[in-house]
Every structure is written in structure tokens, then in C-alpha cells.
N, C-alpha and C positions, 0 to 999 in steps of 0.2 A: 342481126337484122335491125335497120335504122327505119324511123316511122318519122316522116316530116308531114308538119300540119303548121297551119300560119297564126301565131299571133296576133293580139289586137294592134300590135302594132306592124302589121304585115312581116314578122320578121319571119325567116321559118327556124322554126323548133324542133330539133333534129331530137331526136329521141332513144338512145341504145338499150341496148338489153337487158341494162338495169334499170333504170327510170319507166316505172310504171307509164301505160299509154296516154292517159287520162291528168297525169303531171299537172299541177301550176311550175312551169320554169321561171317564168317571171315577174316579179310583183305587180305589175299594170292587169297581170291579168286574175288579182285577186281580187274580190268584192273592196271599199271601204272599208275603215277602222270603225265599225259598228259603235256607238253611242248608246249604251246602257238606260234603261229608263230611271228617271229622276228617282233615289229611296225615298221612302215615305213610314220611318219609323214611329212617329211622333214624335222623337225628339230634332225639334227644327237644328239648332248647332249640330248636332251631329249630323244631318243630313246633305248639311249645309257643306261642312267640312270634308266628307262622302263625295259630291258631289265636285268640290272642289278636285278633290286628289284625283280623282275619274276625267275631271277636265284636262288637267294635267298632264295624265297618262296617255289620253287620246293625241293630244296635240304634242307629244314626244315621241308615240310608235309613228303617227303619221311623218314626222320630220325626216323618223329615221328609216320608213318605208322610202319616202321622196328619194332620201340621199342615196340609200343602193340603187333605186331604180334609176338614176341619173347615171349614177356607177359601170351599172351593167346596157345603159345604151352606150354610152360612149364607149363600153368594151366592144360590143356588138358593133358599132361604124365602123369602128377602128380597125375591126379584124377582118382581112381580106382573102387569109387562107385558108378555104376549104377545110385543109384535114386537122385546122384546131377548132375548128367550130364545135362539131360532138363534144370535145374537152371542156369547153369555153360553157357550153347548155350546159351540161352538167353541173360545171363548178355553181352557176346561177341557179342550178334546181338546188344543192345543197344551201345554197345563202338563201336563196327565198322559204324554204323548209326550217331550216335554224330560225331566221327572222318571226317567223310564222309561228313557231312552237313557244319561241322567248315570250312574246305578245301575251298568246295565248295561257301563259304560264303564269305572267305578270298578272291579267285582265282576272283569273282565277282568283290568283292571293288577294288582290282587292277586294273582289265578290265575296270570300269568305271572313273580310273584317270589314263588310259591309254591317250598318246599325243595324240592330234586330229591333221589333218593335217588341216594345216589352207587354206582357199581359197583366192585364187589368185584377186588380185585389179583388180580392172576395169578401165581401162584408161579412 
């Protein structure tokens, strides 16, 4: 059973048996590369540094969000056959999911060599 619902970009989103109904298929229609709020360890260089690599990070998943999603519209014009379209969704729920998880993986390992602020001595 096929469940069609339309994209932010009007396209429709055919959806099969295995693709959960609820799916992002395609990266336009996932939020922004969220921006982390500023660290604030007390040590300025390191947060500095922190924030740098954070910069970084955004403005490379973002590039390489761009670059699928250009990928998979021009898949999407291109394709005028009907019975590869379910194929074609699908293949773009697995790229947008891997994409999604990579991010997500990356934005993690960051976060846990994020500065700690260190605690204060005890006189």
C-alpha cells in the first residue's frame, strides 16, 4: 500500500511499506543545521577554538545538505516515469536518513570534546 502526501516542495512523496508514514524523504523538508549555543568554559582560547570547529562543522553539513538536496531535485524533474518514482523516494529517504544520522554523529563527537569548565579550588 502506497501513501502519497506532498512535499514542501509540492513534489509528491510516495511512500511504501517500508518507509515509515511520518518519513523526512527529503532534506528541504528537514529543520536547519541547528547552531549550538556559544561554550562558556572559562577558558576563552578554548572556547574560542570550540566555537570555531562548531563553525566549521555547520557550514560543511549545511553545504553538503545543499549539495544532495540539489542532487535529488534534479533526480526528481528528471524522472518522468511513474513506476520508478517509489524507487527513486526511497533511494532519497535512505540518503536523507544516512545524511541525517552522519550530522548527527559528527555534532555529538564535537559536543563531547566540548571545554568543560573546570571547578574552582578549594582554599
Amino acid at each position: 500500500m502506497q501513501t502519497i502526501r506532498m512535499s514542501q516542495a509540492n513534489a509528491p512523496m510516495v511512500h511504501s511499506d517500508d518507509t515509515p508514514p511520518n518519513a523526512v524523504i527529503h532534506l528541504n523538508d528537514l529543520p536547519p543545521v541547528a547552531r549550538p549555543a556559544p561554550p562558556s568554559s572559562g577558558n576563552a582560547r578554548a572556547d574560542q577554538k570550540y566555537q570555531q570547529q562548531q563553525d566549521k562543522l555547520t557550514t560543511k553539513q549545511t553545504q553538503q545538505r545543499q549539495s544532495l538536496q540539489q542532487k535529488q531535485e534534479s533526480e526528481r524533474r528528471s524522472n518522468a516515469n511513474p513506476a520508478q518514482t517509489q524507487q527513486q523516494e526511497r533511494r532519497h529517504y535512505q540518503q536523507t536518513q544516512q545524511l541525517s544520522q552522519k550530522h548527527q554523529a559528527q555534532q555529538q563527537f564535537l559536543k563531547a570534546h566540548q571545554p568543560q569548565a573546570k571547578p574552582k579550588k578549594q582554599p
